[in-house]
N, C-alpha and C positions, 0 to 999 in steps of 0.2 A: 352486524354479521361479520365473522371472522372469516377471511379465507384462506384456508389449511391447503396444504401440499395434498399431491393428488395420490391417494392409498395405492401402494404398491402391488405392481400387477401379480394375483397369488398364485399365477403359473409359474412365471421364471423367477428366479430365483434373485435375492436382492445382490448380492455379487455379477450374477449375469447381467440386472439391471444395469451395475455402474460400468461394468467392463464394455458391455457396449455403447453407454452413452460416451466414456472417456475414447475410445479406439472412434469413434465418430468426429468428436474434438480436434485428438491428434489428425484426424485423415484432412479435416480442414484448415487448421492451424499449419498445417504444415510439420508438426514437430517431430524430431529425433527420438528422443524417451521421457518418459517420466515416470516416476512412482506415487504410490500412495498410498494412505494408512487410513483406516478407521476406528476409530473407539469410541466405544458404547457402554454407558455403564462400566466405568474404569476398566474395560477391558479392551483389549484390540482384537477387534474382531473382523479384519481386513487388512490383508497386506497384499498389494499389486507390482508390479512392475513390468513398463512395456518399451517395446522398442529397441533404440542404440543409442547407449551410453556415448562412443566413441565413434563419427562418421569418418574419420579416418583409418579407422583401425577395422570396423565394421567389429566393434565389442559390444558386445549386449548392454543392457540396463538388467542390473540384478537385484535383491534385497539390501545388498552390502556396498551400494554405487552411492557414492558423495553429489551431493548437489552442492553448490553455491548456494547460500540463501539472503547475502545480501542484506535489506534494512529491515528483514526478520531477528536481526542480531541486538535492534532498539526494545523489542519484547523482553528480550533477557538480560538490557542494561536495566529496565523499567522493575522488573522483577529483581535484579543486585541492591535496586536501592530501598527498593523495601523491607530487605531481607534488613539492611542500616534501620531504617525506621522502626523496624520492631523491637530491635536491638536497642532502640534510644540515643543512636549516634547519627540521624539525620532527620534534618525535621524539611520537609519536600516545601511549605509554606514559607520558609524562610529566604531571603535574599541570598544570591550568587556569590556576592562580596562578604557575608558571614560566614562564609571556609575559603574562600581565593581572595591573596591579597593584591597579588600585579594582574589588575585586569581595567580597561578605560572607565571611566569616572561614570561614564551613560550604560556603563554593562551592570553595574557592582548592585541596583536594585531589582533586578530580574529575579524570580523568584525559578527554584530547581523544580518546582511545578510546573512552571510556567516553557520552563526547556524541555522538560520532559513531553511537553503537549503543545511542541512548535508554537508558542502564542509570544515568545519573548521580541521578539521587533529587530534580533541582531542582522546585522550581515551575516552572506553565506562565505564558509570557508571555501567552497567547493568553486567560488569564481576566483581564487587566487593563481598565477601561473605556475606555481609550484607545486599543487595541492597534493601531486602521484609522484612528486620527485626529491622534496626538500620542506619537512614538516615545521621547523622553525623558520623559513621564510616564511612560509606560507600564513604560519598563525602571524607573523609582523604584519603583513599584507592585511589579514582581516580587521585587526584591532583599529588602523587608519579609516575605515571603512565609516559610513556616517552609520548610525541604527536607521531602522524602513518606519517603526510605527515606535508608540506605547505602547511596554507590554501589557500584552492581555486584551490590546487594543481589538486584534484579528487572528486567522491563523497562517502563516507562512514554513512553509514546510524548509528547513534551516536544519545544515549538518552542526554548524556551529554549536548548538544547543547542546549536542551529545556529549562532543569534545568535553565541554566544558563540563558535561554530570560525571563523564570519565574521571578528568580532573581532581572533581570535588572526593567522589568515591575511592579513588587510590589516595589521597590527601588522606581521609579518614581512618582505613588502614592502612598509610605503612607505606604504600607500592611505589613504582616509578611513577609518577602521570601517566603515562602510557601505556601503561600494563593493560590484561584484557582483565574482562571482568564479570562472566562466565565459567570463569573453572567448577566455583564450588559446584553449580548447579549441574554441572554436565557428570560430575563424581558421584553426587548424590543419585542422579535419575541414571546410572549407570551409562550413558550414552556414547560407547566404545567407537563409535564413528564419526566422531563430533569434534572437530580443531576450526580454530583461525589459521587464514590465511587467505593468499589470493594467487593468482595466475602465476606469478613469481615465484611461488612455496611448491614446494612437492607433498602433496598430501595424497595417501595411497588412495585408490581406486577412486580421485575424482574424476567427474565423467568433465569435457571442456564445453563452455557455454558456446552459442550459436545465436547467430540473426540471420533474416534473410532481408541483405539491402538492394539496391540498383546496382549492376556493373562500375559505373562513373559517377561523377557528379553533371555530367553535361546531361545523363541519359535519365528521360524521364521513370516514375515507378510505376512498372506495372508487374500484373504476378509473375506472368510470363518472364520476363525481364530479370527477376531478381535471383539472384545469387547465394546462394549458405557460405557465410564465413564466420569460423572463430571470431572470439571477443576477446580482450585482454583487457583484466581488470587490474587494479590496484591501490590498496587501501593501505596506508601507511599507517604505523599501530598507535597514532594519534588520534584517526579514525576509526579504531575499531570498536566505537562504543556504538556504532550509529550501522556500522557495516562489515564483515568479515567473516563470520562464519560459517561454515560448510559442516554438513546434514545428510541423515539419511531421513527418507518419512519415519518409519520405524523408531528412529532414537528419537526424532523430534514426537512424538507419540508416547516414547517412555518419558519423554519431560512432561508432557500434558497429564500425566497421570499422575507420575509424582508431583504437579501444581495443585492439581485435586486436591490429593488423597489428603494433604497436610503437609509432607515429607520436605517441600521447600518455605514454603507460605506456610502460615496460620490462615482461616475462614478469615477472619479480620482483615486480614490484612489482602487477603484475594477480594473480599469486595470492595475496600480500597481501591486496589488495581485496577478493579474495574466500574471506579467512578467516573464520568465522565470531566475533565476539567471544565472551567466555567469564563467563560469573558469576561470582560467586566460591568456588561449592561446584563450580566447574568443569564443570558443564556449558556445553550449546551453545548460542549464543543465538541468533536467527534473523535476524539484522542483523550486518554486518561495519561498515565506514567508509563510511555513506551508503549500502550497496547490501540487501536482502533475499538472504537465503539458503537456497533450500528442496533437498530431495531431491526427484530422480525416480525413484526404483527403488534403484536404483545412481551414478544420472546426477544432476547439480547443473541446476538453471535459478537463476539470479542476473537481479537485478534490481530493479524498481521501479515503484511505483502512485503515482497520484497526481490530486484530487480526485473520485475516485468515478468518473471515465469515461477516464483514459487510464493505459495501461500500456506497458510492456513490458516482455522478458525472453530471455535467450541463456544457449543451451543447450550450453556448451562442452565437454562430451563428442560434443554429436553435431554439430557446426559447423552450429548452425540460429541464428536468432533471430528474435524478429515484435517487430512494435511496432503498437498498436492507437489510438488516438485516434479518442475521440467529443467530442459536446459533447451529452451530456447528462449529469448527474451522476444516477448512481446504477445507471450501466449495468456499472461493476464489467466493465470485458473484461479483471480478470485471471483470471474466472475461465471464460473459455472461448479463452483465449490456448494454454493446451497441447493443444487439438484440433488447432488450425492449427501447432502447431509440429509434431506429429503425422505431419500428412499431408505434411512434409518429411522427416520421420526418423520413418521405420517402426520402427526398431529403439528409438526413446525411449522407456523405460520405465514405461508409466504405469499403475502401483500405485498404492495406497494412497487418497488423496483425490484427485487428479489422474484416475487411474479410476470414482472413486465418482460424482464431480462429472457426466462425463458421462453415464456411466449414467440418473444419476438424472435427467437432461434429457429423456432415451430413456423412463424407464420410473417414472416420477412418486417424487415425496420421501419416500412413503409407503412405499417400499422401501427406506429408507435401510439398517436393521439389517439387511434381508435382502440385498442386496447385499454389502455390508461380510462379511458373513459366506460369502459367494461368493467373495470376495476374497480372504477368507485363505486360505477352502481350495484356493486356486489357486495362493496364495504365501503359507506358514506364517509370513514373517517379512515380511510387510507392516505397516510404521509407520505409525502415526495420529498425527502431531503436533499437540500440544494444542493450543498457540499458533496454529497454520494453522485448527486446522479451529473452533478457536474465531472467529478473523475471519471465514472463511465464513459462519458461523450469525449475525454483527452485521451483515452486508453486506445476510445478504437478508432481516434485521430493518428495516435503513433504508430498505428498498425495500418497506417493508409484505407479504413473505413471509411474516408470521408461523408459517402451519400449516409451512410447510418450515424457517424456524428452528428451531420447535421439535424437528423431527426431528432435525437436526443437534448439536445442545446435547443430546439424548439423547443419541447415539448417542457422542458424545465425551465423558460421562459414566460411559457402560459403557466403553468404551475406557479411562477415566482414574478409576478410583475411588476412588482415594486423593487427588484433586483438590478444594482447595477452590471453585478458581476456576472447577471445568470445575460443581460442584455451584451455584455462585453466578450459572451466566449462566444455566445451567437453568432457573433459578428466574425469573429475568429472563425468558426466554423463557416460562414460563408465564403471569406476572403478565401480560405484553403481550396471550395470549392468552385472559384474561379467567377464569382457573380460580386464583383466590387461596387457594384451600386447598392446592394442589399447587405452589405458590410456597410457602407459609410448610412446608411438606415440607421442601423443599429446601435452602433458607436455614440451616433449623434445621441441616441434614445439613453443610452448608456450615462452619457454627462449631462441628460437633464435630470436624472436621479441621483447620481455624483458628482455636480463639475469637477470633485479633487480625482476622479479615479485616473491615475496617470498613465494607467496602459491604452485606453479607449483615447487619450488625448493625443497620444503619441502615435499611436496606428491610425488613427482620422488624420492629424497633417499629413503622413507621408501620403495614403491613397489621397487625398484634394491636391497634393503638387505632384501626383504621377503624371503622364504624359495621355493618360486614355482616360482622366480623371471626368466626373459629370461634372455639368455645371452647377452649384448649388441654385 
């Protein structure tokens, strides 16, 4: 038995549907504005915008209001390179060191595959102290760096990987290294509101991103307690194959269309894009050439997130897509993006975490196992993927959900018991929630499935030489 998204109520209307689930969102979330787009059937048949663009100014959020979108900008490096591949000037299977010649000796077999789908083993650029100030120290910095794994070994999510497709891709035509590498596609799908840049750059009517932190660092977080302040980002145009560019829903909606239609891609080369990479023990990874790849049931959503408040995602079994932009980081609308794909496509099947998710908005975190188990007896062959429902559980870690993280890091523990990693964020999840005996449980649990796993090794000494440590 499949279980399908719940038929759209035939009194109100499916715009009123999503306008008041989102204005719901926002009133919890806390957030400022945001937009958003829907296309059905190559057409856009939803265009929103709510809110304040500008809390200083008190300016609206309008149609024509830029968002930041952050590592949604890997979507469009993932789609540059194919655009080479069809062309017969990049082969993605091929080693790093077959188009880049000054690169360390342990980099040079990495496959552009393999970067494109975080599986390559490098160091991250992003720990160098230069990374937002001084782009050629900062690449010296990484190359000293040892590699973390084999590639293809696992997945580590690594800006490094982009740099270097950046690289290979301005190498091939022509460009600086650093060049961006999204023009053609923003020309083609006409997208008149669509630049690189960051906090630094003056791009007309971008709205400025938001958090809301603690006052101090002395003072603990509570909601009450915390504070809205600006963010200031910056990505130097050595990173902009990974991070940079600024969106409206609308134009990001004219690209999804012309991805469609032909107009960028060939069919070919779009299911390409959206094959999943593969490990090397041959499983699926959940990342293809720059795009994310989940299951709905049966059904595929492809896509992409990007700094903690804008998403989107297209659903090409059921000709749906949304695209969300806020500006607040930490509002995560990937994860209430397949409601609204939903109430366009009744028939999208949403199982497994994709149904858990909203339930549990419905009927609090504290039902997690008990839902889940609703679930399957609904559909025996409902998937928990590790990977997915582990980012869920860090997501609404950074949004100080602790009590609902930790449901989830359970709950994908029972699901995954043979898991070191699924036993290691558990632990994590407890340590945050202030129960250190039930962390050094887990940890322990952790390294009898892994002894190599270094995080679990490294967080168990410290709690056994804490000062309130148990006794083992």
């Amino acid at each position: 038995m499949t279980v399908h998204a719940q038929t759209p109520n035939p009194v109100i209307s499916q715009a009123d549907q999503v306008d008041a689930y989102l204005r719901d969102k926002m009133t919890k979330t806390r957030m400022p504005g945001m937009q958003l787009a829907v296309v059905k059937d190559g057409q856009i048949v939803l265009s929103r915008h709510y809110g304040t663009a500008s809390v200083e100014f008190g300016v609206p959020v309008e149609d024509d209001t830029v968002f930041a979108i952050n590592s949604i900008t890997k979507a469009f490096t993932g789609v540059a390179a194919m655009r080479l591949v069809e062309e017969g000037k990049l082969d993605i299977g091929k080693p790093v060191g077959s188009y880049l010649a000054d690169l360390p000796e342990t980099w040079r077999g990495v496959t552009i595959r393999q970067l494109l789908s975080h599986m390559s083993g490098l160091p991250d650029v992003m720990g160098a102290p230069t990374v937002e100030t001084d782009a050629k120290a900062a690449w010296t910095w990484v190359q000293t760096r040892p590699v973390r794994f084999a590639p293809g070994e696992r997945f580590d999510y690594c800006q490094t990987n982009y740099t270097l497709v950046q690289q290979v891709i301005n190498q091939i035509e022509g460009r600086p290294l650093d060049a961006p590498l999204a023009t053609a596609q923003i020309s083609v799908a006409n997208m008149k509101h669509t630049a690189y840049g960051d906090t630094y750059d003056v791009i007309p009517r971008r709205a400025p991103t938001y958090r809301w932190t603690s006052p101090s660092q002395s003072q603990s977080w509570t909601e009450a307690a915390t504070v809205l302040r600006a963010t200031s980002e910056r990505f130097l145009p050595f990173r902009r194959a990974s991070s940079g560019l600024n969106s409206t829903a609308s134009d990001m909606a004219h690209w999804i269309i012309s991805l469609q239609s032909g107009k960028i891609l060939s069919k070919e080369s779009l299911a390409s894009l959206w094959t999943p990479a593969t490990f090397n023990n041959g499983d699926k990874g959940q990342w293809s050439t720059g795009w994310q790849i989940q299951q709905r049931g049966t059904h595929r959503a492809v896509g992409m997130t990007g700094g903690g408040r804008a998403a989107f995602a297209i659903y090409p079994d059921d000709g749906v897509a949304v695209v969300i932009l806020t500006n607040l980081t930490g509002t995560f609308p990937e994860d209430f993006i397949d409601k609204v794909a939903a109430i366009y496509a009744p028939d999208l099947p949403l199982s497994g975490i994709a149904a858990l998710r909203i339930a549990l908005d419905q009927r609090g975190y504290h039902h997690a196992s008990m839902v889940a188990a609703e679930l399957d007896a609904k559909d025996p062959g409902t998937r928990w993927p590790e990977l997915e429902m582990n980012d869920w559980g860090y997501r609404l870690m950074a949004t100080n959900r602790r009590t609902e993280a930790l449901a989830i890091f359970q709950l994908n523990a029972t699901k995954h018991p043979d898991s070191s990693n699924a036993e290691d964020s558990l632990a994590h999840a407890y340590l945050v929630n202030d129960n250190n005996a039930a962390a050094i449980t887990h940890y322990r649990r952790a390294l009898v499935l892994d002894p190599g796993n270094t995080s679990a090794q490294r967080n168990l000494a410290k709690l056994l030489q804490g000062p309130n440590a148990p006794h083992s």
